[in-house]
C-alpha positions in Angstrom: 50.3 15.1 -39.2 47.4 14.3 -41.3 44.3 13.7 -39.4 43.1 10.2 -40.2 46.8 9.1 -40.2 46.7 10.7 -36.1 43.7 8.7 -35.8 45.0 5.4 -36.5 48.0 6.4 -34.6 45.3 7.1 -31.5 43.8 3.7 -32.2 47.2 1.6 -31.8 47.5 3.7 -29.0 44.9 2.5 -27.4 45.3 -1.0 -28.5 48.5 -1.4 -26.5 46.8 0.1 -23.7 44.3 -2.0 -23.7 46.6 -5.2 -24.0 48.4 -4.2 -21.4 45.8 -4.0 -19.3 45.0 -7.4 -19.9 48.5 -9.3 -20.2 46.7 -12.3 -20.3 45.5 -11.4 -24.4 48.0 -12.7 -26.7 49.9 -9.5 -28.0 48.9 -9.0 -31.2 50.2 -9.7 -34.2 51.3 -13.1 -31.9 51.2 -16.0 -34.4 50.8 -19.8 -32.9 52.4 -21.6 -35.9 51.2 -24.7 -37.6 51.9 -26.3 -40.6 48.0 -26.3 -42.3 49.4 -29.4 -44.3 50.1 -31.4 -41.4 47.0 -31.3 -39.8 45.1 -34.3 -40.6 41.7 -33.8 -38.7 39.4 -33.4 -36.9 40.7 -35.4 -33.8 37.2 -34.4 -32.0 34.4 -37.1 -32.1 31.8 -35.1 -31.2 31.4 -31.3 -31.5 28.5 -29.6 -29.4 27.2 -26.0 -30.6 26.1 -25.0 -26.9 23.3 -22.2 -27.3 23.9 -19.4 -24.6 22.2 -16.0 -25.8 23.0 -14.1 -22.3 26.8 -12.9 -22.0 26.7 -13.5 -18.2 25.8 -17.5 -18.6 28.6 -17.8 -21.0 31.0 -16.1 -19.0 30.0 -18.9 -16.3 30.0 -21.5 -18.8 33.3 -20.9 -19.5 34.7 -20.9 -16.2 32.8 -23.6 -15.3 34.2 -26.1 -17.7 30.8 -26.8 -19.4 31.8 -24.5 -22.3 35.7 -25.4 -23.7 35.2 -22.4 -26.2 33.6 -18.7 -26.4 34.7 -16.3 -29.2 33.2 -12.8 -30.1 33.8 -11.6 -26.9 32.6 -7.5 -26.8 32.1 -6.7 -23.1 35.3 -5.0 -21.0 34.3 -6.3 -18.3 34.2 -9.8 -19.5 37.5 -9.2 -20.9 39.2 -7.9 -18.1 37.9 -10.9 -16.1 38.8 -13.8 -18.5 42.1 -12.6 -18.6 43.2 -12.6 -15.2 42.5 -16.7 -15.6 45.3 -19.0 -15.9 43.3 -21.9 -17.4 42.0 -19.3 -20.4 43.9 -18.7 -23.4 42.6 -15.1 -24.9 43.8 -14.6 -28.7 43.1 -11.2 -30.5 43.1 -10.4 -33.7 42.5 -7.6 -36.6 38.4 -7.7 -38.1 37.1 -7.1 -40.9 33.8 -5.8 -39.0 31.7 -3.0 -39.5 28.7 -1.9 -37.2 26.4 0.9 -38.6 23.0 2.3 -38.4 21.0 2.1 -42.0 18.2 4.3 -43.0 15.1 2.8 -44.8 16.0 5.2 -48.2 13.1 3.7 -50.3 10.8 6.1 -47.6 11.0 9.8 -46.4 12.0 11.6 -44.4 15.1 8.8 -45.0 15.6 9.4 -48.6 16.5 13.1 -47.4 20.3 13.8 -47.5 20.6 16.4 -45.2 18.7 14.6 -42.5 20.9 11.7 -42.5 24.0 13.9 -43.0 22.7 16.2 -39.6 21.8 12.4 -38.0 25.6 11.3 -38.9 27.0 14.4 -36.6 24.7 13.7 -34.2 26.2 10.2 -33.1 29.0 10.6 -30.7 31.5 7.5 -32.0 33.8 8.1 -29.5 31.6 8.7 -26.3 30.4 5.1 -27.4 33.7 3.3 -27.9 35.0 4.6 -24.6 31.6 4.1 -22.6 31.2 0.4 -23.8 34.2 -0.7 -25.1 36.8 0.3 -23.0 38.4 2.0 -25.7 39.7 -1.1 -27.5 37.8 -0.7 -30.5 37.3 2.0 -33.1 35.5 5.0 -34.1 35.0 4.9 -37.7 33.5 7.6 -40.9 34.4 5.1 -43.8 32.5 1.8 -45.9 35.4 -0.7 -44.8 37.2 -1.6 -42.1 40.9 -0.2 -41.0 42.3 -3.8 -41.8 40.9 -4.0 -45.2 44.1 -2.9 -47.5 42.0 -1.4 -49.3 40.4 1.3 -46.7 40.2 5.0 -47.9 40.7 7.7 -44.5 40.1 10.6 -46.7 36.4 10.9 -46.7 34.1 13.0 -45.3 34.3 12.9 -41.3 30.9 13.3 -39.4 32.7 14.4 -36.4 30.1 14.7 -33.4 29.1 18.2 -33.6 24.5 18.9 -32.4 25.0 22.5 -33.4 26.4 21.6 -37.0 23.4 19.4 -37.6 20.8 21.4 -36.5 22.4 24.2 -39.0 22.6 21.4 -41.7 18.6 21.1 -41.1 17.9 24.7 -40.5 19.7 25.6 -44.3 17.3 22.4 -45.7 14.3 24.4 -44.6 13.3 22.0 -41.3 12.3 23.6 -38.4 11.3 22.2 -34.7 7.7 22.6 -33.1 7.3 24.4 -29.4 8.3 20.9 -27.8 11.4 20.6 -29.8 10.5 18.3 -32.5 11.6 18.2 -35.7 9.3 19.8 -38.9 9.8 18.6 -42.1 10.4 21.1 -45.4 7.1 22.2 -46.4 5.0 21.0 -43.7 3.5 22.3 -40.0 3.7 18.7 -38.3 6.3 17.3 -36.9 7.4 13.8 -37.3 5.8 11.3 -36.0 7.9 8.7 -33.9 9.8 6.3 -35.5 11.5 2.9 -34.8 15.1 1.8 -34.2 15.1 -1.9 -34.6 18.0 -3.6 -32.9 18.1 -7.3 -31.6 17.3 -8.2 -27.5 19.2 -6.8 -24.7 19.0 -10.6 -23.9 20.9 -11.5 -27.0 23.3 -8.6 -27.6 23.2 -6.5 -24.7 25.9 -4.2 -26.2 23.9 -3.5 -29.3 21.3 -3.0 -27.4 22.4 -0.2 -25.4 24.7 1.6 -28.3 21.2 1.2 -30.1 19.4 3.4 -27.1 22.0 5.3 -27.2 21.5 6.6 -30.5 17.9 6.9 -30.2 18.3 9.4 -27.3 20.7 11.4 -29.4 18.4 11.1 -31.9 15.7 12.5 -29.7 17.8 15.2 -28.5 17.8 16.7 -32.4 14.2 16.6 -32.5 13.8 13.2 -34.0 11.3 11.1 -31.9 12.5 7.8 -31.8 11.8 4.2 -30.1 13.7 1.2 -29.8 11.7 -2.1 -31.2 14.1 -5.0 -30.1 13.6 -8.4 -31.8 14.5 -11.9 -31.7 17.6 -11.7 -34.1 15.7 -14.3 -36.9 12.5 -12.0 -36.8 14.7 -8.8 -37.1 16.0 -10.1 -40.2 13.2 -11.0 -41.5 11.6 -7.3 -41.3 14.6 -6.5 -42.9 14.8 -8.4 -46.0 11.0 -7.4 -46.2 12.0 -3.7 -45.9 9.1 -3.7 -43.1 11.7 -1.0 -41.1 12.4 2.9 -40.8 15.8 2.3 -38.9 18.0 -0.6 -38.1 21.6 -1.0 -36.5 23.5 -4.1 -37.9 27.1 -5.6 -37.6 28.7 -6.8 -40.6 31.5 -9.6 -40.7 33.0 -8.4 -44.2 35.0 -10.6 -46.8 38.7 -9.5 -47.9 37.8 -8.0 -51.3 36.1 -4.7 -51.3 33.6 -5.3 -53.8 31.0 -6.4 -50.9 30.5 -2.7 -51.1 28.8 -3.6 -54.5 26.2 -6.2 -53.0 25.5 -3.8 -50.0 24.8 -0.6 -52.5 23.9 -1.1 -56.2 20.1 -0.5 -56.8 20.3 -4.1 -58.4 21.1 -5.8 -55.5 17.6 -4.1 -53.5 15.7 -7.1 -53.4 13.9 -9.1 -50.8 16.6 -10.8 -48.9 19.2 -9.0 -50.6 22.2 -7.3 -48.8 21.2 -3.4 -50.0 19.0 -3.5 -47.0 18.6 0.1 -46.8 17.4 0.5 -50.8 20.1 2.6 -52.0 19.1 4.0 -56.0 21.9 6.0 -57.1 23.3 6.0 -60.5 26.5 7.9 -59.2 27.4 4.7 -57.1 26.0 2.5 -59.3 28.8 3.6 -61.8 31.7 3.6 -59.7 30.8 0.4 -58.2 30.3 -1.5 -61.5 33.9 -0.4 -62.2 34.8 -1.9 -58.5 33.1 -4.9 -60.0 34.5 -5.0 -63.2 37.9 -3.8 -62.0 39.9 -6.0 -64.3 43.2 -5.5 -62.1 44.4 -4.8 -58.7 45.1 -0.8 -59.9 41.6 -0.5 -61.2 40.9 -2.0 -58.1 41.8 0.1 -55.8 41.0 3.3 -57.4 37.5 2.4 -57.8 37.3 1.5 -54.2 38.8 4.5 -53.1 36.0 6.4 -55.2 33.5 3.9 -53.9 34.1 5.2 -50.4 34.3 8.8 -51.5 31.1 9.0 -52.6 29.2 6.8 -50.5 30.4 8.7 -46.9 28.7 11.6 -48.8 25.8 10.1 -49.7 25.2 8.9 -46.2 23.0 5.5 -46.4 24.7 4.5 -43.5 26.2 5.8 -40.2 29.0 3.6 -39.9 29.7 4.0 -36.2 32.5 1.6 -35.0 35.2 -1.5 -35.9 36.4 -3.5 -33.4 39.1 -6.2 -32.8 38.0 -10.0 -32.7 38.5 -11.5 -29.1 38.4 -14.9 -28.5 38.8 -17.1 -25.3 39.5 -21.2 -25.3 40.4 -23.3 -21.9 43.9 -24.1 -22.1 43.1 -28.1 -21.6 42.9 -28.1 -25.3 45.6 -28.0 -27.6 46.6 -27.8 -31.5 45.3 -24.0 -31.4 45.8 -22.0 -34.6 45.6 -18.2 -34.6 47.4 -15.1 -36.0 47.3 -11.5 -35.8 44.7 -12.1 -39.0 42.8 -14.7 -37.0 41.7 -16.0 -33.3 42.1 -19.1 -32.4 38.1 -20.3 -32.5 38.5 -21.2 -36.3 38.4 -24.5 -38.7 41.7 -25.1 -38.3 42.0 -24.9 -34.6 38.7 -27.8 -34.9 40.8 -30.0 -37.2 43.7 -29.9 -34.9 42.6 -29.4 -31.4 42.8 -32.0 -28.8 42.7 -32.7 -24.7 45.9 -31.9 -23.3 45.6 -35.1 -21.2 43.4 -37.8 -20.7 41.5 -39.4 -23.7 38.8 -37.6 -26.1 35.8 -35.9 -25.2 33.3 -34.0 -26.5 34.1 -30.2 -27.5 31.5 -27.8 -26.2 31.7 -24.6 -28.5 29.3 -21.4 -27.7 26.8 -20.5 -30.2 24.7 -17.4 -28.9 22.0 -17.4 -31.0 19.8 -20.4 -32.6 20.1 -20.8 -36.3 17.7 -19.1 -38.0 17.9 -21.8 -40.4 19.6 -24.7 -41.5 18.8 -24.5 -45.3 21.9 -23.7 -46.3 20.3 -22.2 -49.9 18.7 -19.3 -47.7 20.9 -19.3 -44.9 22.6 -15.8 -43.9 23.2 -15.0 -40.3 26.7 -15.8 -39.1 24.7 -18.5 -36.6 23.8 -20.2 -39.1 27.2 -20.0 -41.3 29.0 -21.4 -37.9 27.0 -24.6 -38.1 26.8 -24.7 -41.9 30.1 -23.8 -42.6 31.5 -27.0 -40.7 29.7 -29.4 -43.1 29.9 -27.5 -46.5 33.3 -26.7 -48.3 34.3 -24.1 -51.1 36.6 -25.0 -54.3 39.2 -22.4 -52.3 40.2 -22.0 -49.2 42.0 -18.8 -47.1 45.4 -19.4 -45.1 45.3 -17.9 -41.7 48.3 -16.5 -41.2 48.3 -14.5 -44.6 44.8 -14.6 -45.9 45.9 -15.9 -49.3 44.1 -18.1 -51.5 45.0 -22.1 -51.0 43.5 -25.2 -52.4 40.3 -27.0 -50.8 38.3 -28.9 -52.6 40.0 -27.8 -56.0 43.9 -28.8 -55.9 44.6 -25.9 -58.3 42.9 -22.9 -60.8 44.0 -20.8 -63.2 42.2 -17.7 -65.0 42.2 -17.3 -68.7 40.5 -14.4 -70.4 38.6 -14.6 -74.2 38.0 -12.1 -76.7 34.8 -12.9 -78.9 34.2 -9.9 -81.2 33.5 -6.9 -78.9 32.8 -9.1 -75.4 35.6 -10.2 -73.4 35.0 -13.1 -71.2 36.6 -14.9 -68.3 37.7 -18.9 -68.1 38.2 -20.5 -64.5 39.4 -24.1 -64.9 39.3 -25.5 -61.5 41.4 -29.3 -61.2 39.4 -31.0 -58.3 40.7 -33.1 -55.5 40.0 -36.8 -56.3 39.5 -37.8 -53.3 36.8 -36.3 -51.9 33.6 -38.3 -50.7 30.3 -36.7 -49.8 29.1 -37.3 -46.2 26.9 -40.0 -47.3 29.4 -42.2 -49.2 28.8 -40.8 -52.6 32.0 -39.6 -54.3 32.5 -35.3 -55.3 32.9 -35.0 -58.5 32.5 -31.7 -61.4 29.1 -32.3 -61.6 28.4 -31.4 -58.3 30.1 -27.7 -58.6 28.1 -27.7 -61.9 25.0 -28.2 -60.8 25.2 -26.0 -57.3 26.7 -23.3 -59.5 23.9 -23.7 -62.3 20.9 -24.1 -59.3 22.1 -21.1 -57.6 22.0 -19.1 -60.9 18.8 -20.4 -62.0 16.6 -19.3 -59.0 18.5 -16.2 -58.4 18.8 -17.0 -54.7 19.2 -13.3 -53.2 22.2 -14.7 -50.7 24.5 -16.0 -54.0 23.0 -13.6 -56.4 26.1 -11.7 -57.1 28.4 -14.6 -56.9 27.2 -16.5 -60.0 24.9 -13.4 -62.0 27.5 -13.5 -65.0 27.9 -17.4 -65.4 27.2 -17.8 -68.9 28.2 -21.7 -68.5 29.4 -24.2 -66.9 31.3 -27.0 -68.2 32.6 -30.6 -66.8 35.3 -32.3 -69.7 35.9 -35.1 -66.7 34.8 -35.9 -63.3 37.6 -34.0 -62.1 37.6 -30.5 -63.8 35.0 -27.7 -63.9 35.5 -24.9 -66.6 33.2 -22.3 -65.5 32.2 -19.0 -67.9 32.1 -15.6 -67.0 31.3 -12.4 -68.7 33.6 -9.5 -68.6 36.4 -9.9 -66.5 36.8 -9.0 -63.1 39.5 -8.9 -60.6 36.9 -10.8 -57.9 35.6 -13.2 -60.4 37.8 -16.2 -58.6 36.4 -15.4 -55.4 33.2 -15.5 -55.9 33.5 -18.5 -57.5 35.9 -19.9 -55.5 34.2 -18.8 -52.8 31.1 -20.8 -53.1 30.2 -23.5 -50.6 29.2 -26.4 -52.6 26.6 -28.9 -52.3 25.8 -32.6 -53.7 23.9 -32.7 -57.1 22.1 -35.8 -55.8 20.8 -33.9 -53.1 20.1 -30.4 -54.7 18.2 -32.2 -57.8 15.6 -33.2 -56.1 15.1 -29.8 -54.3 11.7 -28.5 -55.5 11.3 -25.5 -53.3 14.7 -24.0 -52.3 12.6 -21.6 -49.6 11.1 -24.3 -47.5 13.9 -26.8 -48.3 14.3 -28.4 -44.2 17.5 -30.8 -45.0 17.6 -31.0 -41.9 14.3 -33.2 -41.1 14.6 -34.8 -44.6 15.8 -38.5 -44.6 19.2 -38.9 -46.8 18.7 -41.3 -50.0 21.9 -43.1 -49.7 22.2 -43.4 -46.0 19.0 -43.5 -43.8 20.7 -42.4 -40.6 21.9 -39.0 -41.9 20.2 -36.7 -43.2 19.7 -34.4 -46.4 22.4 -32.2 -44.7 25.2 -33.6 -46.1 28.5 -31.8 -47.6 32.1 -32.6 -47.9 33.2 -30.8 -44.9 34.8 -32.3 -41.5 31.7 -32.5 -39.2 28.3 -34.5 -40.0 25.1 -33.0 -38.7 23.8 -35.2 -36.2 21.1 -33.4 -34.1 20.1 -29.6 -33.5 17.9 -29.0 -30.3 16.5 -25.5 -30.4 17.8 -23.6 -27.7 19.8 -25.9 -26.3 22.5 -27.6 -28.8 23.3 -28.5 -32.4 25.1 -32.0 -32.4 27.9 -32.4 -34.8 29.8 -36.0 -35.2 33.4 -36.3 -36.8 33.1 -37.2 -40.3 35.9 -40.1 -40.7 35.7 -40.5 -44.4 36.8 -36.3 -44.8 39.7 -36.0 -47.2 42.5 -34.4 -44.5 42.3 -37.8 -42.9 43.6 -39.6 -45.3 
């Protein structure tokens, strides 16, 4: 049996096991089964994003009735204890998540290969997913996720092996001072200590103590290293200003591969962008244009295959482990939408979801961190996307039972490709919905997509950067269909696109600074008692509390009502 195929084998293994032990989970690959085109929502009135950073007084929230819904649930314990509930519903499902530990590359001694290949064996994956996970999730070598269909196994393994490292170090001409520290190549002083930064025990007690846990083996190679744990905002703002020798970082990842293009082509190192770590390689650079590029699902695949190849052994990360998506809801609600692709804390279960008895009330949802911002033109944390991403639509949206492409704001597409000399270019013709209102009464039109599509090109915001790089134009022949312009043609093209939330043009025109744009606390020009956070989406932003709550109201005017 071939060794990454035993692996997976292991991991299902375990899975099972670990449902089992929790009967209470729905088994996975359960689907709850609802026809998306008869949900007319939301039914909620009023939608409170309770903020609860500490695991334990979430837990208790939960219980307690004054939380009706907690996802991302990591802890075993927390787990385990959930599940023996009879008034919580627990849904798993597959995730496309990563966690890793970067290096700062643009820096020695990171920019050294066999240091961060002799760091990759020094992590013990599995130690960690059987300390602190109970097993249930899993120790990965490779840039995406088991569930991707596009995930390579056959790439180098850094299996947890001390002695191999130190010999990797030893043949690279490092050597260790009388106290066991570690001596760069050409040099009689040892390293000087280094940080780890990681977010607050308070705030993600799990990454907390996997990120001590790496810094002791770390330390136990020679490499002196101490944890600097930050609010989760300030973190990530040392980050995108590359203020950092270490960092570990979770990633929620997209379906398509070609992510793996924003987080490691030198063009995407910029402040704010996603190649954190500063990865310059012309290698990668190639292979990953031809990800990009890939004008077909074939091309597609074997570029992400050699996309993976080559970056497990370049090393710029230590991808360490993915894990399953757990999710737990009190079973006085009902309408709940979930598959094996899916949990049941989603947009669709918010459209649909009501009291099993009694009238409407409010719906109290956890949200463990505070926003780092609102603006959704710099917004990138998945706190603020869980807010934002209630008010703000795409042209496209994703079926959760499959994962495939269905309409949202555009009824339907189609993809045309031109040949003008030596260039080829690419034609998507989005047909709109026509019935579609902004939150504020004004009606969604082409020129909106136009102009968020043209604004987001024009001031190269990092976060949409390689979303909208190759629009060439952007046209409107009526109110109802956008022709947008690409060049070259690529497989991803009507993703990123599609993808796109979308904002009003009467709003974003008169956005001077997209950086210090506060929506938020800016009065609305066609309706005094919202504000300039307005979309097309199901919930209106009514009121966001720091640390407490952010107050969403059911917009009645959204298109599935009607």
């Amino acid at each position: 049996m071939r060794e990454p195929f035993r692996k997976i084998c292991l991991f299902a293994i375990a899975i099972f096991a670990c449902l089992f032990c929790f009967p209470n989970i729905q088994s996975f690959g359960a689907n709850n089964v609802v026809n998306l085109e008869n949900i007319k929502g939301p039914k909620i009135k009023d939608l409170y994003m309770v903020i609860y950073r500490d695991p334990d007084s979430q837990i208790l929230a939960l219980e307690t009735g004054k939380l009706d819904v907690l996802g991302d649930i990591i802890r075993p314990v927390d787990i385990k204890r959930l599940s023996s509930r009879d008034d919580i519903l627990m849904t798993l499902s597959e995730g496309f998540h990563i966690f890793f530990l970067g290096f700062n590359l643009r820096e020695y001694p990171w920019n050294d290969l066999a240091l961060r290949k002799a760091l990759s064996h020094a992590v013990p994956r599995k130690k960690f997913v059987r300390d602190l996970f109970a097993g249930y999730c899993l120790p990965i070598y490779t840039y995406l996720p088991p569930v991707s269909p596009y995930y390579e196994p056959d790439v180098t393994h850094y299996e947890y092996d001390p002695e191999k490292a130190k010999k990797i170090l030893a043949k690279a001409g490092w050597k260790w001072s009388q106290g066991g520290l570690l001596i760069p190549p050409g040099s009689d002083k040892p390293l000087e200590k280094v940080s780890l930064l990681c977010p607050t025990a308070q705030a993600a007690p799990t990454t907390a103590e996997l990120a001590s846990r790496i810094a002791e083996s770390f330390s136990s190679l020679g490499l002196p290293v101490e944890l600097e744990m930050l609010d989760f905002s300030m973190m990530i703002k040392r980050l995108d200003k590359h203020d950092f020798d270490l960092f570990v970082m979770a990633w929620s990842l997209s379906r398509d591969p070609d992510n793996l293009f924003a987080f490691f082509h030198s063009s995407m190192d910029t402040e704010g962008g996603y190649n954190i770590q500063g990865l310059h390689d012309s290698e990668i650079d190639k292979v990953l244009e031809d990800l990009r590029w890939a004008p077909d699902k074939d091309s597609a695949v074997k570029a992400a295959k050699e996309a993976q190849e080559m970056l497990s052994d370049k090393a710029p990360w230590i991808p360490i482990y993915s894990r399953y998506m757990i999710s737990a809801i009190r079973k006085d609600w009902k309408g709940l939408t979930f598959s094996k692709k899916t949990t049941a804390d989603n947009i669709w279960s918010l459209l649909n979801m009501e009291p099993v008895n009694g009238k409407m009330r409010p719906l109290y949802w956890c949200l463990p961190e505070d926003p780092r911002t609102l603006n959704p033109l710099a917004a990138g944390s998945a706190y603020d996307w869980a807010v934002l991403g209630l008010i703000y639509e795409s042209l496209i949206g994703t079926d959760p039972y499959t994962l495939d492409d269905i309409p949202q704001l555009a009824l339907k597409w189609n993809i045309e490709t031109e040949t003008h000399g030596t260039k080829k270019l690419t034609k998507l013709v989005f047909h709109l919905r026509e019935d579609v209102t902004w939150q504020d009464g004004a009606l969604f039109t082409s020129e909106d997509v136009k102009e968020t599509i043209l604004f987001l090109k024009k001031h190269q915001l990092p976060r949409y950067f390689d979303q909208v790089n190759n629009v060439v134009s952007v046209e409107t022949p009526n109110e109802h269909e956008v022709v947008v312009t690409l060049e070259n043609t690529s497989y991803w093209y009507l993703h990123n696109i599609g993808g796109l939330p979308i904002f009003p043009a009467h709003i974003l025109k008169n956005v001077e600074n997209w950086k210090s744009w506060r929506p938020e606390r800016q009065e609305n020009p066609k309706d005094p008692k919202l504000t300039q956070l307005v979309g097309t989406g199901p919930f209106i932003f009514m009121e966001y509390k720091p640390g407490e709550y952010v107050h969403l109201k059911r917009y009645d005017g959204y298109w599935k009502n009607r």
